[in-house]
N, C-alpha and C positions, 0 to 999 in steps of 0.2 A: 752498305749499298742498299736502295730504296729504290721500286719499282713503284709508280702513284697508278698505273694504268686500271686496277682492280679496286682500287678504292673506291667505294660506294661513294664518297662524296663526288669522283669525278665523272661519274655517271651525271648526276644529278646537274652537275655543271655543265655538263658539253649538252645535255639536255636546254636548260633554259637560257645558255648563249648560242646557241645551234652552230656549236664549235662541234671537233671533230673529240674525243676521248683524248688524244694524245697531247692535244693542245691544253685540253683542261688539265692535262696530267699535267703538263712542263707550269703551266700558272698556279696551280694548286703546290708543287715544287719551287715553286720560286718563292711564293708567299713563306712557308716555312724552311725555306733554305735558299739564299738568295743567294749566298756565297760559297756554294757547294760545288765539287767538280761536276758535269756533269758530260754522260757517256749515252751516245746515239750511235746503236748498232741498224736499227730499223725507222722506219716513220718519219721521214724529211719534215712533214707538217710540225714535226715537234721541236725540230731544229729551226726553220722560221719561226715558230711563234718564240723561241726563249732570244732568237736574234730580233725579234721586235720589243721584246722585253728588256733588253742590255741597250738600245736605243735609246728606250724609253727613259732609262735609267731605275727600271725597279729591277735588275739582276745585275751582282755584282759577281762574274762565276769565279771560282780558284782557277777554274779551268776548261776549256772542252775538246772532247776525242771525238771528232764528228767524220762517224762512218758511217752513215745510211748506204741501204743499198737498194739499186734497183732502175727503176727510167724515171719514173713521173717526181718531177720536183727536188731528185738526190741534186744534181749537180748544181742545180739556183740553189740549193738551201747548202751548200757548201760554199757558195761564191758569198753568199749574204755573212757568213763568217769572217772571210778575211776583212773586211776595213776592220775592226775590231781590233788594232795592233793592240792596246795596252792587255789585250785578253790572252792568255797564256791557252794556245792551241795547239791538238795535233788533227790534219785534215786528212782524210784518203783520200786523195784525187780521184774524178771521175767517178764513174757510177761503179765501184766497187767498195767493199764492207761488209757489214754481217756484224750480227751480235758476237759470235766468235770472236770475229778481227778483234770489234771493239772492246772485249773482253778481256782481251791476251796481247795487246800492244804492250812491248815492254819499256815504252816511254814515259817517264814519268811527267815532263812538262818542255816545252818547245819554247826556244830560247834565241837569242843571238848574241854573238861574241861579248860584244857592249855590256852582258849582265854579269859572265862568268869574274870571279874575282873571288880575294883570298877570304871576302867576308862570305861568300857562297858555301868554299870549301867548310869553313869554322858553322855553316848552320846546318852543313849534311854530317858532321861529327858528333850531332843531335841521334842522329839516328843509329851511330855505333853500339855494339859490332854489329855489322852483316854478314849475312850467310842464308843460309837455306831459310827460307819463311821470312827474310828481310832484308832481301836483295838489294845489291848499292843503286842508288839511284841514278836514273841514265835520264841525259837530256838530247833534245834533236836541234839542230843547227841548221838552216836552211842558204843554200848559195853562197857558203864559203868558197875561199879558191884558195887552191894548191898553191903552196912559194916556196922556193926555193929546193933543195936537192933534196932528193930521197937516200936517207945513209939507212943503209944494214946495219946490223950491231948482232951480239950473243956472239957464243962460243962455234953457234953452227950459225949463223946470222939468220937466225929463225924470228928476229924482231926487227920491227925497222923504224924511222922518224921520220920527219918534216915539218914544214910550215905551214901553219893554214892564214887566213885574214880574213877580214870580213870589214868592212868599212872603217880601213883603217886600223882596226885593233887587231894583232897579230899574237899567234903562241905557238910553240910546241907542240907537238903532236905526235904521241905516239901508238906506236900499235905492237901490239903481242900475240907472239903464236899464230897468225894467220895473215903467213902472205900469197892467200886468195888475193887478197884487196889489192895488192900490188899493180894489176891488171887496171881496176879500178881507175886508180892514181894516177896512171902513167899514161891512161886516154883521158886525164882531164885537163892536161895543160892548159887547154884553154873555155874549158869549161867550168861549170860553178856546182858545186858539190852538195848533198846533205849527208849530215854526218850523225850517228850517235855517239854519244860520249859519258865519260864521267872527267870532271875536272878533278883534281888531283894535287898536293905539295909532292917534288918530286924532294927529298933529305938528304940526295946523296953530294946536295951544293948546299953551298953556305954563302948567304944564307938560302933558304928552302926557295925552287922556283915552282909557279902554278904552269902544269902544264895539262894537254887534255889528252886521258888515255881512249882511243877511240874503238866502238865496238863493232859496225859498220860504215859503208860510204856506198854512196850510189848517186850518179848525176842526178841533175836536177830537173825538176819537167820542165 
């Protein structure tokens, strides 16, 4: 992880373009890392200028967690984010955030049904084993909707399934050890969902089905 804010060259720079520091930061950031995730806890200006930069076509990000916080410019410099579909996002809506937030989100990349597949699962098997210090990687799903019945299962039906979709493309879904969420679910009949997840081969069919083990749910704004 790489802060430019301290960099003496981008003094220099926000100097003779009578840009703001943060701006020179996210440009001086882009030049040597065009394709870098990049994480805005603070500073909406930094988040416009790398979204005029991905416009432009000189930032190609992995990724961005855009959580500025505060009034002036947070929620235009979070709106100027979304047309950006092919860019892998997680947004805070509204004027909430914090370097905290954006520090300890435990999402890895924001997705829609359409990407998960069993070539997905076969490149997070890259990252085997996880556990403590290499946590499985969790995606976010934005306005799925709930289909079809909700079944309990376990010995004390302490787990439960269903059906999610998303334009068309449908899966499995299930959840462990917390039916908190059940609440959840059961008010969203007709609402549209975001989810976290990890996709997953379930082995106990033949052959193996991809289904998504889910880690939270909460309506959608």
């Amino acid at each position: 992880m790489k802060c430019y804010l301290h960099d003496p060259r981008v003094a220099e720079m926000a100097s003779d373009g009578k840009i703001t520091r943060t701006q020179a930061g996210i440009r001086l950031a882009v030049e040597e890392h065009p394709e870098a995730l990049y994480v805005f806890g603070n500073a909406p200006t930094a988040l416009m200028e790398l979204c005029a930069l991905i416009r432009r076509g000189e930032a190609q990000p992995a990724g961005v967690v855009a959580a500025p916080v505060g009034f002036v410019h947070v929620e235009e410099s979070k709106q100027m984010l979304k047309p950006f579909r092919t860019v892998p996002r997680l947004i805070v809506e509204g004027r909430k955030g914090g370097s905290n937030i954006a520090a300890t989100l435990p999402i890895d990349m924001e997705i829609s049904l359409s990407d998960v597949n069993i070539g997905l699962v076969e490149e997070m098997d890259v990252l085997l084993p996880v556990g403590q210090g290499n946590p499985e990687p969790k995606f976010l799903a934005r306005g799925v909707r709930a289909a079809g019945n909700i079944n309990l299962m376990g010995a004390q039906r302490q787990h439960f399934h269903f059906n999610v979709a998303q334009e068309g493309i449908a899966y499995r879904a299930v959840v462990f050890n917390n039916l908190a969420l059940l609440p959840v679910l059961q008010d969203a009949a007709r609402r549209p969902l975001d989810m976290v997840f990890t996709p997953a081969l379930n082995t106990f069919y033949s052959p193996p089905r991809l289904e998504l083990r889910i880690e939270d749910l909460h309506p959608s704004n």
